[in-house]
C-alpha positions as MATLAB code, in Angstrom:
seq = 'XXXXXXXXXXXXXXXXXXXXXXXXXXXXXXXXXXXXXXXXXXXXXXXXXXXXXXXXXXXXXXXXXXXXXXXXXXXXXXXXXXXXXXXXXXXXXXXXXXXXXXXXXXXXXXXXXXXXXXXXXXXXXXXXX';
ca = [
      -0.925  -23.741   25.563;
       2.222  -22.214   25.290;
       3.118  -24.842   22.443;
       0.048  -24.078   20.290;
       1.132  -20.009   20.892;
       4.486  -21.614   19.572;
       2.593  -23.027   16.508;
       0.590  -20.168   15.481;
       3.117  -17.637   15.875;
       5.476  -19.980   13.519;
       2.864  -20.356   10.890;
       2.072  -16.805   11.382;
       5.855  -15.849   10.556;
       5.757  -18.323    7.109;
       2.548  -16.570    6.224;
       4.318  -13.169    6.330;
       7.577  -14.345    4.617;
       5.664  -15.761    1.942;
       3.598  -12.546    1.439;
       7.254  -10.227    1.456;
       8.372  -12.661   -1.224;
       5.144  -12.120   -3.446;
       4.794   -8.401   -2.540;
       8.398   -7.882   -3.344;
       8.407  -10.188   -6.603;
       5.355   -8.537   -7.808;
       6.208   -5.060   -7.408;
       9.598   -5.999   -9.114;
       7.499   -7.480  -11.954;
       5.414   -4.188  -12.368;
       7.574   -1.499  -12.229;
       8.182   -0.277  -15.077;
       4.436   -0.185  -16.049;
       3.899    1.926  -12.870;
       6.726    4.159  -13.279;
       5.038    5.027  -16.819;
       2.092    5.819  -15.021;
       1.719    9.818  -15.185;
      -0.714   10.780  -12.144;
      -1.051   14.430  -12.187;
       1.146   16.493   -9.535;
      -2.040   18.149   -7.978;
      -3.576   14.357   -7.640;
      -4.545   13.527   -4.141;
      -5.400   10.461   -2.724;
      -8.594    9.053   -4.168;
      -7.552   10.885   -7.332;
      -4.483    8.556   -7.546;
      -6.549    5.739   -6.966;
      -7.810    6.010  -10.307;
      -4.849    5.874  -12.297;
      -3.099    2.701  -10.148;
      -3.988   -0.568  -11.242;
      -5.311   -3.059   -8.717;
      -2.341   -5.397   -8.815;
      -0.366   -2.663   -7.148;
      -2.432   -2.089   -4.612;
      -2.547   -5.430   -3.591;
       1.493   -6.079   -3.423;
       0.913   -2.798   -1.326;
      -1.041   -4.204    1.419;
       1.308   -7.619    1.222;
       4.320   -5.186    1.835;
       1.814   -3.926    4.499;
       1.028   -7.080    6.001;
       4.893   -8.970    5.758;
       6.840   -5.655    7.443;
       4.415   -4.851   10.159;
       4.958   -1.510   11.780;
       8.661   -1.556    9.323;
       6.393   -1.203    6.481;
       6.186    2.553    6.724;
      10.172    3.670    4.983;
      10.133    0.793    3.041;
       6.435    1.697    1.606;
       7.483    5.867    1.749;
      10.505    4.696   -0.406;
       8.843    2.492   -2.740;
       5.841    5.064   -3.422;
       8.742    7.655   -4.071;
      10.503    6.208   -6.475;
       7.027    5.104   -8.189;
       6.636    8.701   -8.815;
       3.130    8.777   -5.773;
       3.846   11.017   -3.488;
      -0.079   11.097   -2.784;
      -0.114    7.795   -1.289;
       3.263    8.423    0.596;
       0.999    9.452    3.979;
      -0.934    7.600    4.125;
       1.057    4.246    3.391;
       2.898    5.349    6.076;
       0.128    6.298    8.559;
      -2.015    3.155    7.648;
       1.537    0.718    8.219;
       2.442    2.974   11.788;
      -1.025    2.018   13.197;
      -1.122   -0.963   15.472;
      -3.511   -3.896   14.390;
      -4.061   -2.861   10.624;
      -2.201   -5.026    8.856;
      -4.254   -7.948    8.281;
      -6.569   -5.451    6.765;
      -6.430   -4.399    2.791;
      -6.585   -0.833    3.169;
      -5.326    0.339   -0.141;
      -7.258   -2.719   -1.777;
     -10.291   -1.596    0.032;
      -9.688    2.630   -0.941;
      -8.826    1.911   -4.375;
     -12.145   -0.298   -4.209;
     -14.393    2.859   -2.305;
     -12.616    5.376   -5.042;
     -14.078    3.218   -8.033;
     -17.144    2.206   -7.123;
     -18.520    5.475   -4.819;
     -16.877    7.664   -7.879;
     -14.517    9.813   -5.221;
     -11.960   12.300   -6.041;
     -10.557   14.586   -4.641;
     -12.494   17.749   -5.674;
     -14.130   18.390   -2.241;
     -10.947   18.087   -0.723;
      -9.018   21.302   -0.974;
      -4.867   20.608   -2.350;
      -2.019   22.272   -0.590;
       0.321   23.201   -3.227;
       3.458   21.123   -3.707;
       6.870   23.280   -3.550;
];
């Protein structure tokens, strides 16, 4: 037993190297058409869903996945220099949360914000200072 714990926790550690390299290589390989990106300053969450692409997200939930709970500076920093301070919070909530990570949550909100049509026009904006 405690060999095949061995084994699975070894494959499990390749399986999250492999995704830092893609999420890492990708995001490098998409930068600069993100940083172009101009999402509104009053843009909330689902509102900045519409303006990411879908590659981004992804790379997003592979940083997710290959950090573990040491996604959330590394994802706050990332989504800072991006120029998405909208999706700062809730990277950072989603990455603190035990148990989450093998889930795509920004794949699956970006998703929900398509296909259900949401913004953020219920949800009332605090100013940014």
């Amino acid at each position: 037993m405690i060999e095949s714990l061995g084994a699975i926790f070894s494959w499990l550690i390749i399986v999250m190297g492999i995704a830092l390299v893609v999420a890492v290589a990708g995001l490098r390989l998409i930068w600069r058409q993100i940083i172009s990106i101009q999402v509104p300053a009053e843009a909330g969450f689902f509102a900045t869903m519409h303006y990411i692409p879908l590659p981004m997200v992804i790379l997003l939930d592979l940083l997710d996945f290959s950090l573990d709970i040491f996604a959330a500076p590394v994802s706050w920093v990332v989504l800072e220099r991006l120029g998405l301070p909208a999706l700062r919070n809730k990277a950072a909530i989603e990455a603190l949360i035990p148990f989450t990570q093998p889930i795509p949550v920004f794949t699956l909100a970006w998703i929900a914000a398509r296909l259900l049509k949401l913004d953020d026009s219920l949800i009332k904006q605090i100013p940014r200072s």
